[in-house]
Every structure is written in structure tokens, then in C-alpha cells.
N, C-alpha and C positions, 0 to 999 in steps of 0.2 A: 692666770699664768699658763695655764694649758693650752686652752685657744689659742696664746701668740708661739707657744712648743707645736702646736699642730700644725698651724698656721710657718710655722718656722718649716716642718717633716717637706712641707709643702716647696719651697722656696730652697731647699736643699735640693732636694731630685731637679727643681727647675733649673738650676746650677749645675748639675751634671748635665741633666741634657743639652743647656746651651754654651758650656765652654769647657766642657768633658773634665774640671775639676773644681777643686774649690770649699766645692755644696759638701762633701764629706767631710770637712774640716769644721763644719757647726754643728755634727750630729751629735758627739758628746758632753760639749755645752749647752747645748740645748736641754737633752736628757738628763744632763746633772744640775742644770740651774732653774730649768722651768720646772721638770719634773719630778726633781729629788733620787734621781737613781743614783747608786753609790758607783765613787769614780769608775771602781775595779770590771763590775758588774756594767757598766755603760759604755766601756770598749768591747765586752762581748754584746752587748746588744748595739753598737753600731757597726762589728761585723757583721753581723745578720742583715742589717738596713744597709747598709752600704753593699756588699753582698749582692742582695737581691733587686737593689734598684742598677746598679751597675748591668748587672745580667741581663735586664728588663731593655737598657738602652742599648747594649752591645748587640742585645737583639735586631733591633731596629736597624742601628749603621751596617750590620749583617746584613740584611735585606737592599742594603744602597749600595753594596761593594765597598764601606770603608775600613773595612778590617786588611790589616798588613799578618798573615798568620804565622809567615816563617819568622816576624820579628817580635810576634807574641809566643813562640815559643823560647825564644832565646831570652828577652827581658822577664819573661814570667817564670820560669825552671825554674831557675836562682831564688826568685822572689818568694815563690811557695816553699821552696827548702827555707828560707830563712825565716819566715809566718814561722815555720811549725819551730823551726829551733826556738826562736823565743819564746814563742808564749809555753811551750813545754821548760824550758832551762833556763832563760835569762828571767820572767815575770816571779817564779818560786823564791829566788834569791833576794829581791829587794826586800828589805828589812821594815820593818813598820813600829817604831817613827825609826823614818828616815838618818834623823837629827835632832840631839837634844842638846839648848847650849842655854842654863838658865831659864826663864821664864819661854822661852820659843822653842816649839816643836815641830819639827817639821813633819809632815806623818806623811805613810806612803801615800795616799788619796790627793791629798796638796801637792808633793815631790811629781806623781803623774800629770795633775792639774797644771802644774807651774811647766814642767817637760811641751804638753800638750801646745799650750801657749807661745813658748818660745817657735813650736812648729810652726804654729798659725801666723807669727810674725814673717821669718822667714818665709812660709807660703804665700804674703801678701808684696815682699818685696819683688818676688818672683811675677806677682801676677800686674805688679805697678809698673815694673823698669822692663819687663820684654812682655809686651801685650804681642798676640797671635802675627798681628802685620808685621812685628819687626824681624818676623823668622821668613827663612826662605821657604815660597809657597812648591818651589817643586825640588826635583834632584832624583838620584838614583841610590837608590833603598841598599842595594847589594854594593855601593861604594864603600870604602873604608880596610877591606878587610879585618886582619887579624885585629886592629887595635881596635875598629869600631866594633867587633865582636866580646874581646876583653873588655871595654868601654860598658857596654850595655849590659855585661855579666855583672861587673860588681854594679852597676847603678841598680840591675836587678834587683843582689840581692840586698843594699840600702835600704831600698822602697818596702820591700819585705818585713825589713825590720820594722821601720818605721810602722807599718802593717800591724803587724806583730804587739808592737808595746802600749801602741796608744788608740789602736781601733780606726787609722788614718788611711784612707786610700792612696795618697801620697801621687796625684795627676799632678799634681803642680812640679815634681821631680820627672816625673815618666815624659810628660808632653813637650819639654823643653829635649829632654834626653831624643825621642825619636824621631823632632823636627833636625835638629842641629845637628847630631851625630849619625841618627842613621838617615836624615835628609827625606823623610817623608811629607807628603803633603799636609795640610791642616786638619783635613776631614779624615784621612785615613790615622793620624794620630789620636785624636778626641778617640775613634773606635778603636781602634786598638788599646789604647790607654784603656777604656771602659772592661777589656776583654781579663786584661790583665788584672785589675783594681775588683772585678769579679771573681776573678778566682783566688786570689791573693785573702780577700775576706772572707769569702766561704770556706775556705780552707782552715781559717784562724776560727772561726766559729764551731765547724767542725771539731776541730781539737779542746774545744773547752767543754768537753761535754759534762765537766765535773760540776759545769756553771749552768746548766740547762736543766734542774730542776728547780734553780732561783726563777729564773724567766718568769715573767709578766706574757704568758702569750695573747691572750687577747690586746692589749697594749701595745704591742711589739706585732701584730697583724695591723692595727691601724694605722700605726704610723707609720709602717712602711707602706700600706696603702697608697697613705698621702703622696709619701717618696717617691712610689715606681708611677702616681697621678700627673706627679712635677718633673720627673725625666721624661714621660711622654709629650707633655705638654711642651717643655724645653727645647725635647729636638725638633716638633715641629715648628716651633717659633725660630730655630737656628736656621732653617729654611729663607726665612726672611726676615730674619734680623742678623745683624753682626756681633758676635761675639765678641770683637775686636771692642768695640768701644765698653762694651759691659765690664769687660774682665779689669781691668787699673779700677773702677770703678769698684765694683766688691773687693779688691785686694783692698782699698782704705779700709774698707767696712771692717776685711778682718786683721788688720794691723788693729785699728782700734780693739776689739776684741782683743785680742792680743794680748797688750797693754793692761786693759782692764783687768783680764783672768791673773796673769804673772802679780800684779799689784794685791788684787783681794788675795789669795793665795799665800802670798809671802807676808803678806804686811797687817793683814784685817783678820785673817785664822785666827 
């Protein structure tokens, strides 16, 4: 089981680097199913990995010119006030069990679990019904005005959230938002999305520092390892290969996931 979790660290960053999301969306299943880490504790260990492989590729599309900056400060602001609001205020409050009706209990580890999952659905309808081609490949970034400015604040601070509760980098929200609304090209959204989904988890990481003397760090160096091995490997593969046909492709993969996690969760606990 660990080999196909390393094997998995690996196949995650490869999904960031080739279609700038996604691959964040398996790091906490991965870590709670192959590895056994507890749900709570495996959102701050995949802000760390998400975190630092995100940074790793933002690097890279940095060095190509795909970063869009004035429009990562605008979707990102929002986004890191919202990280920090949650996992400081909103994560203390959820109750543990969740729900008790009779023999079924919902405990918070599942209610996260089964949360997580409906994410990953939703992130695969996203990545099945608008693959990269069907957005417009150019336009003018500074279009839109005030609403596209309002538009990108709250999607901000959303993604944030999202950030925030379940350890999600949340590219499958961001890269639709700054193709369509703020009309940037492919490659300068995958970077920029990277820029944002970097600091977004480092930031949530940062704040959990009450959770940083549970850490596994040698564990949590290797497989990010693996992670920042597979975003490097992903973007040079993004060079010549198309992203386009990959992305509907993984989205099945994590609809079924999906599915699976909500079902064991609710029904097999």
C-alpha cells in the first residue's frame, strides 16, 4: 500500500504540472487510505505537499513568463484571508461526532472525508464538461472591470476556503475563474493558478503550527519529494503533450473516487 501512496505523491505533482490542477485533490486520500494518517492531521500534511510542489511549478512557469501577477494578487488576497480565517475559526467549531441518530455516527474524520469527496466530484465535473480547449485561448486580462474585479474577490476568497477546510488547492475553481472571467490565456492561468494554490497552502500550514509537532517529517520530506519529482516532470511533459485531452480523462478517475470515498464514509464506517 505505500508503494502505490508513493507511487500515487508521484502522479499528483505530475497532474499539477500538466494541467495546473487536479493532482491536489488525491493528496488526502491518498495519505488517509494508503497511509493511515488521521483525516484532521492529513489536511495539514497536504498543505505542506501541495504548498511546496505548487511553489516548485510556479517556479518554473515564472521562468516562461506565465504568471499573470496583478491578477494573483487580486484572486490570492482574499484567498489567504480566508485559509487563515478557517482553519483558525471555522475547523475549532465542528463538533466530533458530527451526528448521532441510533446505531450511526457520523464523527468529524468521516463528515471531513465525505465533505472532501463531494469536492472531488464536483472537481471532476469541472474537469469533464469544460476541458482547457473549450475556454478562450486569448483576450484582455484588464477587461471586465469593477465586476470582474468583485467576480475574482469572492471566487478568491471561496478557493480559500475550500483551502482552509479540507487541505484542497482548489485549480479546478481558480482556472476556469481566470480563463472566463478574467480572459487569460491557458498557460499564463495553469501559472498563475500554481502561484496562488502556493501561497493559499503554505499559509494554512503556517497556521497550524499547533499540528507541527504531530508531523511525520521524514515521511512528509519524501513524499513531497516524489510531488515537486512529478510537477517537474509534468511541466516538461506539458511542453509536448496536451493537457487538453488528459484533463476529462482524470476528471472520470476522480468522480469515481469520489463516489467511492462518500459511499465507504457514510455507509461502511
Amino acid at each position: 500500500m505505500e508503494i502505490i501512496g508513493y507511487a500515487g505523491a508521484l502522479v499528483m505533482g505530475l497532474c499539477l504540472g500538466l494541467i495546473g490542477s487536479g493532482g491536489a485533490i488525491l493528496t488526502v486520500p491518498i495519505l488517509v487510505y494508503l497511509f493511515g494518517v488521521e483525516p484532521l492531521i492529513a489536511t495539514t500534511y497536504s498543505l505542506f505537499i501541495v504548498g511546496l510542489t505548487s511553489l516548485v511549478g510556479a517556479t518554473v512557469r515564472a521562468g516562461a513568463g506565465h504568471i499573470h501577477w496583478p491578477l494573483t494578487l487580486t484572486f490570492g488576497i482574499p484567498s489567504v484571508v480566508s485559509v487563515f480565517l478557517t482553519r483558525t475559526y471555522l475547523l475549532p467549531l465542528i463538533p466530533n461526532p458530527i451526528l448521532q441518530a441510533g446505531t450511526f455516527i457520523l464523527s468529524r474524520s468521516s463528515f471531513l472525508l465525505a465533505l472532501f469527496a463531494v469536492l472531488m466530484v464536483f472537481s471532476s465535473f469541472s474537469m469533464i464538461k469544460n476541458p482547457p480547449n473549450q475556454f478562450p485561448r486569448n483576450g484582455n486580462p484588464s477587461a471586465g472591470g469593477y465586476w470582474q474585479i468583485i467576480n475574482m474577490l469572492l471566487k478568491g476568497f471561496l478557493v480559500g476556503g475550500i483551502t482552509g477546510l479540507l487541505g484542497a488547492g482548489g485549480g479546478f475553481l481558480i482556472i476556469p475563474a481566470l480563463v472566463l472571467i478574467a480572459r487569460l490565456p491557458m498557460q499564463q492561468a495553469v501559472g498563475t493558478s500554481l502561484v496562488i494554490i502556493a501561497t493559499n497552502s503554505l499559509t494554512g500550514f503556517w497556521r497550524d503550527y499547533e499540528f507541527h509537532s504531530l508531523i511525520n517529517w521524514p515521511f512528509l520530506v519524501h513524499f513531497s519529494t516524489l510531488a515537486v519529482i512529478g510537477i517537474l516532470l509534468g511541466s516538461s511533459l506539458a511542453r509536448k503533450i496536451s493537457g487538453d485531452k488528459l484533463k476529462p480523462i482524470f476528471g472520470y478517475f476522480v468522480l469515481v473516487m469520489g463516489f467511492y470515498i462518500l459511499f465507504k464514509e457514510l455507509f461502511l464506517s
